[in-house]
C-alpha positions in Angstrom: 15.4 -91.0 -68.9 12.5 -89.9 -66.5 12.1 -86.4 -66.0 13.1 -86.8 -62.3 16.2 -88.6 -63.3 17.4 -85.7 -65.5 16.4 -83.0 -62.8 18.8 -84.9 -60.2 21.6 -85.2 -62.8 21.3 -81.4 -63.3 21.5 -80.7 -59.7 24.2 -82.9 -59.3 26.2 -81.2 -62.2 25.6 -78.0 -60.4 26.7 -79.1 -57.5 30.0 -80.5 -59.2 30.4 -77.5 -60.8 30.1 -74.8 -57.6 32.9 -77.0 -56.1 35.0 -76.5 -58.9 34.7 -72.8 -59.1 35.7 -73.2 -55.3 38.7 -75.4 -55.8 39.6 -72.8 -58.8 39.3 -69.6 -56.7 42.1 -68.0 -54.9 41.9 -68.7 -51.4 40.1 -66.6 -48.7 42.3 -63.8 -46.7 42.6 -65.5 -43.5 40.5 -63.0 -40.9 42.9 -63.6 -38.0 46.4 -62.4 -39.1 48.2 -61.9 -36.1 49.7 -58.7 -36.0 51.8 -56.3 -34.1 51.8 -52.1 -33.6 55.1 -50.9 -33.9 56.7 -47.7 -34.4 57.4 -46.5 -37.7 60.8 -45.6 -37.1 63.3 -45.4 -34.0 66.4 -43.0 -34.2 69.4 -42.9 -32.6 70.2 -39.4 -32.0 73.7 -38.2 -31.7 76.0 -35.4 -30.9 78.2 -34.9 -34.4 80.9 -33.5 -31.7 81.8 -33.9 -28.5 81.9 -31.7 -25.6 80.2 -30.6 -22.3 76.6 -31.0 -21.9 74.7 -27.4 -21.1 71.7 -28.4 -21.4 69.0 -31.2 -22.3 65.3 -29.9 -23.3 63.8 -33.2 -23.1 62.0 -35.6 -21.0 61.6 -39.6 -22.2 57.7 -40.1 -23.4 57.5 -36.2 -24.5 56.7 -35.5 -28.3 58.9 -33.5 -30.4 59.1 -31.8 -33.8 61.4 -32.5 -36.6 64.4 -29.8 -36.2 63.3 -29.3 -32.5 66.2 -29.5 -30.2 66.5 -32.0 -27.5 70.1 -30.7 -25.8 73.2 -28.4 -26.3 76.3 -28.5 -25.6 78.8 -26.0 -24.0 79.1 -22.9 -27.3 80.9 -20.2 -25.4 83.9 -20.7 -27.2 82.4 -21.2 -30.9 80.6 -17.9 -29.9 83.7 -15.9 -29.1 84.8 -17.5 -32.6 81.6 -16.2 -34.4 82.0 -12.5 -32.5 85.5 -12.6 -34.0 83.9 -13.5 -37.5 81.6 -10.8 -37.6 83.7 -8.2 -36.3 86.5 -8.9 -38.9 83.7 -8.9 -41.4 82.8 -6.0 -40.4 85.7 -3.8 -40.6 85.9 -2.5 -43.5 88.1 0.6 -43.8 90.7 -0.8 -45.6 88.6 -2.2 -48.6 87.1 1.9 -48.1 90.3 3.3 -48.7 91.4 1.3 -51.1 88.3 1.9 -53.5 88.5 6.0 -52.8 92.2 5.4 -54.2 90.8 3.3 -56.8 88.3 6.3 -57.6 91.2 9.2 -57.3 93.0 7.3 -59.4 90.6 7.2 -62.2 89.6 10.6 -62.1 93.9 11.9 -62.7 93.9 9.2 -65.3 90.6 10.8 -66.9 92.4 14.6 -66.7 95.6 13.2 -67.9 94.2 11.9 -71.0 92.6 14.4 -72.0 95.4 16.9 -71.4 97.1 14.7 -73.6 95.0 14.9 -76.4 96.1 18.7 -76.1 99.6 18.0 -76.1 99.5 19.1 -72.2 100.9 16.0 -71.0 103.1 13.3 -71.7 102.3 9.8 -72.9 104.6 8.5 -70.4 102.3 10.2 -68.1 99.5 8.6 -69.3 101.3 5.3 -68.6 102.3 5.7 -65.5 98.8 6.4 -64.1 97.5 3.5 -65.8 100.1 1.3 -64.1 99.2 3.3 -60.4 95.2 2.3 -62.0 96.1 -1.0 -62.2 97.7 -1.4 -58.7 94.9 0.5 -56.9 92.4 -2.3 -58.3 94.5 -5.2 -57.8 94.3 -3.7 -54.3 90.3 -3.4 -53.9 90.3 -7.4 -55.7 92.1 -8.6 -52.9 90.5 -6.7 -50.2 86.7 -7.7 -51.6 88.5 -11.7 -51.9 89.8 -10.9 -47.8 85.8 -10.4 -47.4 84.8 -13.0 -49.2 86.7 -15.3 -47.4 85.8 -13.9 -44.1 82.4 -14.3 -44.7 82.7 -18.1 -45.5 84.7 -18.0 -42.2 81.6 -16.7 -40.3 79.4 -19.2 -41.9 82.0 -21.6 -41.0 81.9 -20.3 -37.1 78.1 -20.0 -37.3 77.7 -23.9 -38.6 80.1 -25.6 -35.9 77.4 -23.5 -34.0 74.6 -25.1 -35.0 76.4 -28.6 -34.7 76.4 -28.3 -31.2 73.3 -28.8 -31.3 71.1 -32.0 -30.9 68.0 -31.7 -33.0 65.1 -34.4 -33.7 65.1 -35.8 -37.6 61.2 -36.5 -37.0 58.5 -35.7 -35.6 57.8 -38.3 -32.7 58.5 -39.2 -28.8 61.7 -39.5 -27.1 61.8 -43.0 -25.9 65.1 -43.0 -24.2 67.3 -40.0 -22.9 70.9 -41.1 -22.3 72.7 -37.7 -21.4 72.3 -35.2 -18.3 73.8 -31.6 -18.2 77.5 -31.4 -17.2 78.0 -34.3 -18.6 81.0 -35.4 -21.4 79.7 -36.9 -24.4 81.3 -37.7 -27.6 79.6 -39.3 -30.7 77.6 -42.0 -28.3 74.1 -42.4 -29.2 72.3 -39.3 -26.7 68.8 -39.4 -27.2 66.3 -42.1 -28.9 63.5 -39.8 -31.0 60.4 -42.8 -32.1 57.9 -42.2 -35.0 54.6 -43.1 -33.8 52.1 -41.5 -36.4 52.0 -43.5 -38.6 52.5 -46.4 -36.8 54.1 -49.8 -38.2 51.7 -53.0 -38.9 53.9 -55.6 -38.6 52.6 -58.7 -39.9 54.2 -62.6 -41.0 51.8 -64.0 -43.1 51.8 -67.5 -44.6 52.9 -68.8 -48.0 49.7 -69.5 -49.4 48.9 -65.8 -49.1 51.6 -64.6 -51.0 50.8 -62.2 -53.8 47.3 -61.3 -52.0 49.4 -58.2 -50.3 49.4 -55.2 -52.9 51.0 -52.2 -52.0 48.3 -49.1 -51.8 45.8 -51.5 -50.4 43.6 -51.1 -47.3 43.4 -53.8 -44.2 41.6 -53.5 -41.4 43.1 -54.0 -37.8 41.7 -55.2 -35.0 43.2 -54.1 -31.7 43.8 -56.3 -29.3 43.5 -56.2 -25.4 43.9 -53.5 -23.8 43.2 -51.8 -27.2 39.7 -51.8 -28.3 38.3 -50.9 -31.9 39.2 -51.1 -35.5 41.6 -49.1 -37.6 42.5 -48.7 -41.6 45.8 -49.2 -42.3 47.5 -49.0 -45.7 50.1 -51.9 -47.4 53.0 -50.2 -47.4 56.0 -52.7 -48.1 56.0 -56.5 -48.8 58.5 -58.7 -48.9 59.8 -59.7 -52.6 60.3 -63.2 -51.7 59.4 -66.2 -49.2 61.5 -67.6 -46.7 62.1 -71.5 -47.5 62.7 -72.1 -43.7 59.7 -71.0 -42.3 57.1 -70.7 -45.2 56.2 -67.2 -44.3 56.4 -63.8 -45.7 56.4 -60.0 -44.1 54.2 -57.5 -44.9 54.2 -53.9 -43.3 51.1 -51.4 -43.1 51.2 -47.6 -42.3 48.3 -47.0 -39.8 47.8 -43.3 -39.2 47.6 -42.5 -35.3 47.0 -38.5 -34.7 47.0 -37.9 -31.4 49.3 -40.9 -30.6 45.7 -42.6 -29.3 47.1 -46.1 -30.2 49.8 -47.3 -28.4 53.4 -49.4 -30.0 54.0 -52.8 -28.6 50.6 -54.2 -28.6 48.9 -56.9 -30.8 46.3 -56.6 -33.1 44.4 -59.0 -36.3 44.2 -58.1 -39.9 42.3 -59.3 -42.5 42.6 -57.3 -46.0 39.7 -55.4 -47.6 38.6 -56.8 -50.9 
């Protein structure tokens, strides 16, 4: 064999041999994934209880804080109900008395004794202030458990309060506002509180890309029209399985978005970082 014979064979081997390595390696990430923004979450936010609007501190598209409140309703009459909590908590001559008869008590029982000891008094004696000892403390027990149980009664009063209450479970914008002052509501759906930062990557990807989505990972996005730029967003969830129908998978990204500069609803293309 010439030496220009075996230098073509060699660079045909080569050649047969990159194409294998190509067949053999996993396949690109395709660059033009289409995509869509979404919010993280959307809440349905509810009265617990119904009653008469007062008041609704809200406008649709303004940003609010988890435990913020968005609108109250009517609390005139659970505040007369916590005034009468507190002022029955309050009172507290009775369980006053009843220890000062609890401490008299103790001190005759402490003189009786020891006139006792000196033959002074009688053992019946003795007994019988130990049985009035006994009844003045049964007396302060049941007084302190009447407090007791009037406190609960104020934290009860002061929580049916607080219920009346609508308050945000995130941080985020209201989207929809459903109520208006003077109006009856019962457990309807009130307010509509969405999470925008992060935003949701929403993204169907094809079959022959499954397992190519790890959790952790970063992609970047491509905004689409009228969004310009590119973002990092994070794998956040992928789907555990294919769907037969359709040959596709979902995959959903956490894109961070301070400010709220990006906007829900709009398209963008992915393509994961290697």
């Amino acid at each position: 064999m010439t030496g220009k014979s075996l230098h073509a064979l060699c660079r045909s081997a080569s050649r047969l041999g990159a194409g294998l390595v190509a067949l053999l390696a996993p396949p690109a990430v395709a660059a033009d994934l289409e995509c869509l923004l979404a919010p993280r979450r959307v809440v349905d936010v509810s009265f617990p209880t119904p009653g008469i609007v007062a008041e609704v501190t809200v406008e649709r598209g303004g940003a609010v804080r988890a435990g913020s409140v968005l609108a109250r309703l009517d609390t005139r009459l659970e505040a007369a109900t916590i005034r009468i909590a507190e002022t029955r908590l309050a009172e507290s001559a009775t369980l006053d008395a009843a220890r000062v008869q609890l401490e008299l008590v103790d001190r005759q029982l402490g003189r009786t004794r020891e006139l006792a000891q000196r033959q002074v008094a009688t053992e019946a004696r003795v007994e019988q202030i130990e049985a009035e000892r006994q009844g003045a403390l049964r007396t302060v027990r049941e007084q302190e458990e009447l407090k007791r149980v009037q406190a609960l009664e104020l934290d009860r009063a002061r929580t049916i309060l607080d219920l009346r209450s609508l308050k945000s479970p995130i941080d985020g914008v209201v989207v929809e506002r459903l109520i208006q002052p003077g109006e009856y509501v019962d457990t309807r759906k009130a307010i509509v509180v969405a999470e925008v930062d992060p935003l949701a990557v929403e993204v169907i990807a094809p079959a022959a890309l499954f397992g190519r989505f790890v959790p952790g990972t970063e992609a970047t996005i491509r905004l689409s029209p009228p969004q310009t730029g590119e973002a990092r967003a994070r794998v956040e969830v992928v789907d555990a399985y294919v769907d037969a129908a359709s040959g596709t998978f979902r995959v959903r990204l956490s894109l961070p978005n301070p400010n709220r500069r990006l906007i829900a609803g709009f398209g963008c293309k992915l393509s994961i970082v290697d």
